[in-house]
C-alpha positions in Angstrom: 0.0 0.0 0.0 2.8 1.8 1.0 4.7 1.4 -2.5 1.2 2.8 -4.1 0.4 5.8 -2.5 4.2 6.5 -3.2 4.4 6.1 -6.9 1.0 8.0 -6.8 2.9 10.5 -5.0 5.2 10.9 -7.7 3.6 10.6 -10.4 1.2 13.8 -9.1 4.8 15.9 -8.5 6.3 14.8 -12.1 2.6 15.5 -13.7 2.5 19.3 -12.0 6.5 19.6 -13.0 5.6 18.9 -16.8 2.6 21.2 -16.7 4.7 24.1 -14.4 7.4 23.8 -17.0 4.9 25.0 -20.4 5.1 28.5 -20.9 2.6 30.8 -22.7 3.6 33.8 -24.5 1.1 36.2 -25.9 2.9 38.7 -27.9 0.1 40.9 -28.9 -0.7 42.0 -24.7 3.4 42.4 -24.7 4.0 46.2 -23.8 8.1 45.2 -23.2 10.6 46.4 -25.8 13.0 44.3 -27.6 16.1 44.1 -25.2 19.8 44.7 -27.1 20.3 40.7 -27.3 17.1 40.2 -28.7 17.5 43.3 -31.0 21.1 41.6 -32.4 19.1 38.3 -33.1 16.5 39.9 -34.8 19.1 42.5 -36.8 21.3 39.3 -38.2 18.9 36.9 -38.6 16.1 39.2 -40.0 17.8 41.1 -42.0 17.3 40.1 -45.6 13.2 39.7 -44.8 13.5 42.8 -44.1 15.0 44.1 -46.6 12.6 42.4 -49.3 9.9 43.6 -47.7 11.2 47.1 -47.8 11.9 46.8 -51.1 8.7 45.2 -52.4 6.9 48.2 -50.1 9.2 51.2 -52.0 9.6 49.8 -55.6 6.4 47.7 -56.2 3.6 48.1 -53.7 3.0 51.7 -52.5 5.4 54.7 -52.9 5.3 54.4 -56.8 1.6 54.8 -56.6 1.0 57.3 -53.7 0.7 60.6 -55.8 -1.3 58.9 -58.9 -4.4 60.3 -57.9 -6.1 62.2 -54.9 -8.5 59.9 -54.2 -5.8 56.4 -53.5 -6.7 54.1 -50.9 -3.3 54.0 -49.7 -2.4 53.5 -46.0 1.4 54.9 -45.5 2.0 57.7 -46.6 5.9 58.9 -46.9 5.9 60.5 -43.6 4.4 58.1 -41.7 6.9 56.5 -39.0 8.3 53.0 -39.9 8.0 52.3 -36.1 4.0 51.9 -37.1 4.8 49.7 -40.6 7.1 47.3 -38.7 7.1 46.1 -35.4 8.9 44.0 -33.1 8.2 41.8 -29.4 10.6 39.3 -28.2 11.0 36.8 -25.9 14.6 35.3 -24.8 14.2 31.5 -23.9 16.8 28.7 -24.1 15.3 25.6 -26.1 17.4 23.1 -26.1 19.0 23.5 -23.0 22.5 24.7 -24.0 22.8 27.4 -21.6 21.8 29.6 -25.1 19.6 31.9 -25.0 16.8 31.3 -28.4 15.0 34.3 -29.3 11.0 34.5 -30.6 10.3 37.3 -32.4 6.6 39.0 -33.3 6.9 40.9 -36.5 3.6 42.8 -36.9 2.8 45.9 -38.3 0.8 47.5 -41.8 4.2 46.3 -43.9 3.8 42.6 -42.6 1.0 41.2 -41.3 -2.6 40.5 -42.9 -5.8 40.1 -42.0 -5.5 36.4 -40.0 -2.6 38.2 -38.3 1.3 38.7 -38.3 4.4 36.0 -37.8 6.7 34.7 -35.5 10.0 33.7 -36.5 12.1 31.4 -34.2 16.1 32.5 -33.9 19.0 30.6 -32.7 22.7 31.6 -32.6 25.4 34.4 -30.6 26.9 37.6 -31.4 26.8 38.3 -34.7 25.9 34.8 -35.7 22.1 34.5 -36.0 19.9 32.4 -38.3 15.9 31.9 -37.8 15.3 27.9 -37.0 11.6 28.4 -37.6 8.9 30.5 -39.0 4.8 30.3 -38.1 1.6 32.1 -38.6 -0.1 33.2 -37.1 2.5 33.9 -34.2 1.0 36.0 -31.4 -0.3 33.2 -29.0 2.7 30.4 -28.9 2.5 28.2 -26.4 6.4 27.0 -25.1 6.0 22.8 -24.8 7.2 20.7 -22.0 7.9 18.0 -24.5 11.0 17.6 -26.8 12.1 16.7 -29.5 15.7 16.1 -31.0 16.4 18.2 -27.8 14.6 21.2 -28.4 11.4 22.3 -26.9 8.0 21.7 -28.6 6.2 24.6 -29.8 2.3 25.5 -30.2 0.6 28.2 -31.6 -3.3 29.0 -32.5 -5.1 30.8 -35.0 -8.6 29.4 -35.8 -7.1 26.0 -34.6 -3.9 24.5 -33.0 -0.6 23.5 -34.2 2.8 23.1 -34.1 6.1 22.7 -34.3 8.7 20.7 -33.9 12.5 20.8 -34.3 13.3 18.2 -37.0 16.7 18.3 -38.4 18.5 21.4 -37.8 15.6 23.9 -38.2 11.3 24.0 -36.8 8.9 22.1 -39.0 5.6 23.5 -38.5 1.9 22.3 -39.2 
């Protein structure tokens, strides 16, 4: 009887563990600014998404077209701030365990996101040696796993359902 009640026991303390050790982040009720570490991530790892959005933004999409008539429906007009086209939240978080901070980044804004909502892009590296690992939409509710695999954390995220992601490989495959 003894023996029971103890496994029972433990199984209740590694049951709350697992459940203690999910995290939820939920980027869009995130008022925090991106910290320098998380800013160096997002600067090396981001850059060229940025870029070709930029560039698809001043060459193809809106600034050739703002002064055609008086009457255009576009949104951004030349003065208005890039800090309200493009927008970042972060959160640092070590996946894998390697003492490594990994960084989630929230890209949202009128340059990037659409109506079902913006992305999230998973980063991995140090200094100025970034690269993103994973990519999903729509990112502002994820939902950090207690499960692994290959060694990395488990990853969830919703938008008019569930789903995931899971590190396969050397990068986040995601449903």
């Amino acid at each position: 009887m003894k023996k029971l009640l103890l496994t029972i026991f433990v199984s209740l303390m590694w049951f709350n563990i697992s459940i203690a050790e999910e995290k939820e982040i939920i980027f869009i009720n995130k008022d925090e600014t991106v910290n320098s570490y998380q800013a160096q991530a997002i600067s090396f790892s981001l850059f060229e998404k940025i870029s070709d959005i930029l560039e698809i933004y001043i060459q193809q999409s809106h600034v050739p077209f703002m002064f055609e008539t008086k009457d255009s429906k576009i949104k951004f007009l030349p003065d208005t701030p890039l800090s309200e086209l493009l927008t970042f939240k972060a959160v640092s978080i070590d996946l894998n365990n390697d003492g490594i901070d990994e960084v989630i980044t929230y890209v949202s804004g009128n340059l990037v996101c659409g109506s079902s909502g913006c992305s999230s892009f998973i980063l991995e590296g140090k200094e100025k040696d970034w690269k993103i690992i994973g990519e999903y939409f729509p990112g502002a509710r994820t939902i950090i796993s207690s499960n692994k695999t290959n060694g990395f954390f488990d990853i969830s995220y919703t938008g008019s359902k569930k789903y995931s992601c899971k590190f396969k490989g050397k990068s986040y495959q995601c449903d």
